[in-house]
C-alpha positions as CSV (number, residue, x, y, z in Angstrom):
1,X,0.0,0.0,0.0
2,X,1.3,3.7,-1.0
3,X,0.4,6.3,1.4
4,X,-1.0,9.3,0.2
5,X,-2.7,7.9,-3.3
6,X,-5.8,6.3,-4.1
7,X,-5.8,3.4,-6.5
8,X,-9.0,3.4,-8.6
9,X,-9.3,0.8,-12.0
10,X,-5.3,0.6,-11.4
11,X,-5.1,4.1,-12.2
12,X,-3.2,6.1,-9.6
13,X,-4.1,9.1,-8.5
14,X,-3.0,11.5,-5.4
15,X,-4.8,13.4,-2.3
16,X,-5.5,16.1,-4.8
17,X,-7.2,13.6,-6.9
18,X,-4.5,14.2,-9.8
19,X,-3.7,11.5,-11.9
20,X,-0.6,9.8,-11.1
21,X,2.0,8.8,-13.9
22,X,4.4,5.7,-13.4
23,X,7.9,6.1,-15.2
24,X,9.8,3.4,-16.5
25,X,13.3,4.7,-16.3
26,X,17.1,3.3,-17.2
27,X,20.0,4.6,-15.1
28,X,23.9,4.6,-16.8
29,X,25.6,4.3,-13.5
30,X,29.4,5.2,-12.7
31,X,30.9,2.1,-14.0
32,X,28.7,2.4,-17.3
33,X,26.3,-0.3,-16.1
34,X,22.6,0.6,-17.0
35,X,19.7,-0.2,-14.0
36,X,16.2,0.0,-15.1
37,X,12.9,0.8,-12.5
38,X,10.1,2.2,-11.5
39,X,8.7,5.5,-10.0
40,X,5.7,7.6,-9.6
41,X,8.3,10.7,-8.5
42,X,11.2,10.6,-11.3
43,X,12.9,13.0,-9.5
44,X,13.0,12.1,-6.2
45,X,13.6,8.5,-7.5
46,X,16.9,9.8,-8.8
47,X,18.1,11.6,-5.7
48,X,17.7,8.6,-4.0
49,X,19.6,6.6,-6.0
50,X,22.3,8.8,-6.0
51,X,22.0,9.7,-2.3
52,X,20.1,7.7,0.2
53,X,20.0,4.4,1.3
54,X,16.3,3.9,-0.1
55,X,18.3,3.8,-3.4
56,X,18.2,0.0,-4.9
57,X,21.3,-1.7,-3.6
58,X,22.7,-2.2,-7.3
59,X,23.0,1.6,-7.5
60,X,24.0,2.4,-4.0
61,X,28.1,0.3,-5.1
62,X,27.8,2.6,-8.8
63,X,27.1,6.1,-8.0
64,X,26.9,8.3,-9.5
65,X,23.6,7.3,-11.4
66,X,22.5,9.3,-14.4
67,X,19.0,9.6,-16.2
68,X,19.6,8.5,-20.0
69,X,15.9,6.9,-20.9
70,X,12.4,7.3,-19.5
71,X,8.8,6.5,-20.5
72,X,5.5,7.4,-19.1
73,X,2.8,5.4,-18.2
74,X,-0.9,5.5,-16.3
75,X,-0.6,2.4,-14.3
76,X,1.7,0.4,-12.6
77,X,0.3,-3.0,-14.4
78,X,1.9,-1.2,-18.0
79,X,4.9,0.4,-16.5
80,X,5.8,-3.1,-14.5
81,X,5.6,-5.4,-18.0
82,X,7.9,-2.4,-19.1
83,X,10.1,-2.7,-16.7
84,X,10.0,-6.6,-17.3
85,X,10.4,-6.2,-21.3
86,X,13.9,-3.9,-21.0
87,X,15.1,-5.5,-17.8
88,X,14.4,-9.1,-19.0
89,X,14.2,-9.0,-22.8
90,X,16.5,-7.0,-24.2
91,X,19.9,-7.2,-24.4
92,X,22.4,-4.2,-23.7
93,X,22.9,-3.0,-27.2
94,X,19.2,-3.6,-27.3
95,X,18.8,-0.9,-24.6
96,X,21.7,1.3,-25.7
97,X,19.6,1.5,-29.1
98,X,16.6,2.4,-27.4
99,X,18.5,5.6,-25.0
100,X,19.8,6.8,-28.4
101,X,16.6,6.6,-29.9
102,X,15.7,8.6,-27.0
């Protein structure tokens, strides 16, 4: 359960009953690794990646972290099977292609 949003027909949506986006995101960390996730807060996301402990443990050994790729979507169902497809399914020139296409 996330605090502070409501969750109606999966959509997402905050205490001032604005629609929340989810972004799927890639990372090029410090040693040129890439780390792909999910956030509702892109920004914030970031900073704690490159800051906090909250940051995935991958990134917390390669910072700095850097945003090279992100996509928007209006559920977490869509942005997770995202997440899956690039994390999973492609391979890293695969993923290099799609930050250039970027």
């Amino acid at each position: 359960m996330v605090i502070g949003y409501i969750f109606i027909n999966e959509l997402c949506y905050n205490k001032n009953k604005e629609m929340v986006l989810y972004f799927v995101y890639i990372l090029k960390c410090a040693d040129e690794t890439l780390y792909t996730g999910i956030a509702t807060e892109l920004e914030r996301r970031i900073k704690e990646h490159n800051s906090s402990d909250i940051g995935a443990k991958y990134t917390r050994a390669r910072r700095p972290v850097k945003l090279v790729y992100s996509e928007e979507y209006p559920d977490r169902s869509s942005a997770s099977k995202r997440e899956y497809q690039i994390k999973k399914k492609m391979s890293r020139v695969d993923k290099l292609e799609l930050i250039e296409s970027y």
